[in-house]
N, C-alpha and C positions, 0 to 999 in steps of 0.2 A: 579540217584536213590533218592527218597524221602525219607528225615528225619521224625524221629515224629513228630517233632515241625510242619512239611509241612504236614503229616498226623490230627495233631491236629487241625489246621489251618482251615482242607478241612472238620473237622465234625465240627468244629465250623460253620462255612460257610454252614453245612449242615442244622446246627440245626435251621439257621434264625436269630437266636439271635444277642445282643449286646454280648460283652464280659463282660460286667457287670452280664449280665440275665445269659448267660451262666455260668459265676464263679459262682453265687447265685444257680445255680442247683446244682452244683458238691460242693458245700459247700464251694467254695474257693474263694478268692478276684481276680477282672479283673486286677490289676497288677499282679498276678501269673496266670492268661491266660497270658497274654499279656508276661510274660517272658517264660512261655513254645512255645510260641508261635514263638520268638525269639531262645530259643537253647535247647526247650525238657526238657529233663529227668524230666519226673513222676515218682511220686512215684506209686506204685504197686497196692495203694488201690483207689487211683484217676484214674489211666487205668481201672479198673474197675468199677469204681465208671459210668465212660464214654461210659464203654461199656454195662451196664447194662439197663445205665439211655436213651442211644441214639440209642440202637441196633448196638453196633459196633460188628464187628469179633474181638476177640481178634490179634487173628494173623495178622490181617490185620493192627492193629492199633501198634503194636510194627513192627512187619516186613516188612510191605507193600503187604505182599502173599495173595492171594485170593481175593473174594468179599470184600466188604469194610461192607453191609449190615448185620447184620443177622435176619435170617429169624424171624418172629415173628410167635408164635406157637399162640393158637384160644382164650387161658386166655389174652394173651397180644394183637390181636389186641380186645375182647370183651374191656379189658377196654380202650384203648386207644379209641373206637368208643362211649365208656360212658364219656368219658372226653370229649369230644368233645360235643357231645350231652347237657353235662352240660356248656359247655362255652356260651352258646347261651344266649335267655331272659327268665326271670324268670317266670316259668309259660307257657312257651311256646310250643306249641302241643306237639314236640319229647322230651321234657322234661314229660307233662305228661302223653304219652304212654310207656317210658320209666317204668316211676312209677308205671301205672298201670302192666306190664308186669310184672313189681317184688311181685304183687302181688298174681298172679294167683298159686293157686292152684296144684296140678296135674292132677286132675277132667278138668279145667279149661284146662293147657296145652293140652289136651288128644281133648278138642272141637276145641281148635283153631289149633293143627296141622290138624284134619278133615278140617276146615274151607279153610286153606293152600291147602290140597293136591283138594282140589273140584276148586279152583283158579288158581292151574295150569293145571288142567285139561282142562277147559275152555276156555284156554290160547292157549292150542295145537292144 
């Protein structure tokens, strides 16, 4: 049976990161990865800190039970698809349709869902 520390381990290992970058998200120093990492016990506001920041299940991450994921609902993947978007080059197409898109109107969205639905039409 998996400890937390083997639980914390396996979302660290999820997240990609160093244990440096990963302490720097969750506000904490990579010696305090590296020794939860070694024998666990978080405290209560860093399991959530982890579960918030990385989409854990809580339960899964204290007990092992369940998915490990949780689901991400439409606000959390929009931005996580705008973070992205912004990582790229400055100036760059999906950065400035991005922009333009934040600009539009209701008028405006009201053309381009028309625009949308005649495009998959076309499609079928």
């Amino acid at each position: 049976m998996q400890s937390i520390n083997d639980r914390i381990r396996i979302v660290l290992e999820y997240s990609g990161k160093s244990k440096t970058a990963f302490g720097e998200s969750l506000n904490v120093s990579q010696q305090y990865i590296s020794k939860l990492v070694r024998t666990g016990n978080p405290s209560e506001l860093l399991i959530d800190d982890i579960c918030e920041k990385y989409h854990i299940r809580k339960e899964w991450l204290l007990n092992g039970t369940g998915n490990m994921e949780q689901p991400m609902d439409r606000q959390d993947e929009i931005a996580r698809l705008a973070t992205d978007l912004f990582k790229g080059e400055s100036g760059s197409f999906k950065e400035r349709l991005i922009l333009a898109l934040a600009r539009l109107d209701e008028k405006d969205w009201e053309v381009l869902e028309k625009i949308a639905n005649e495009l998959a039409k076309e499609k079928d």
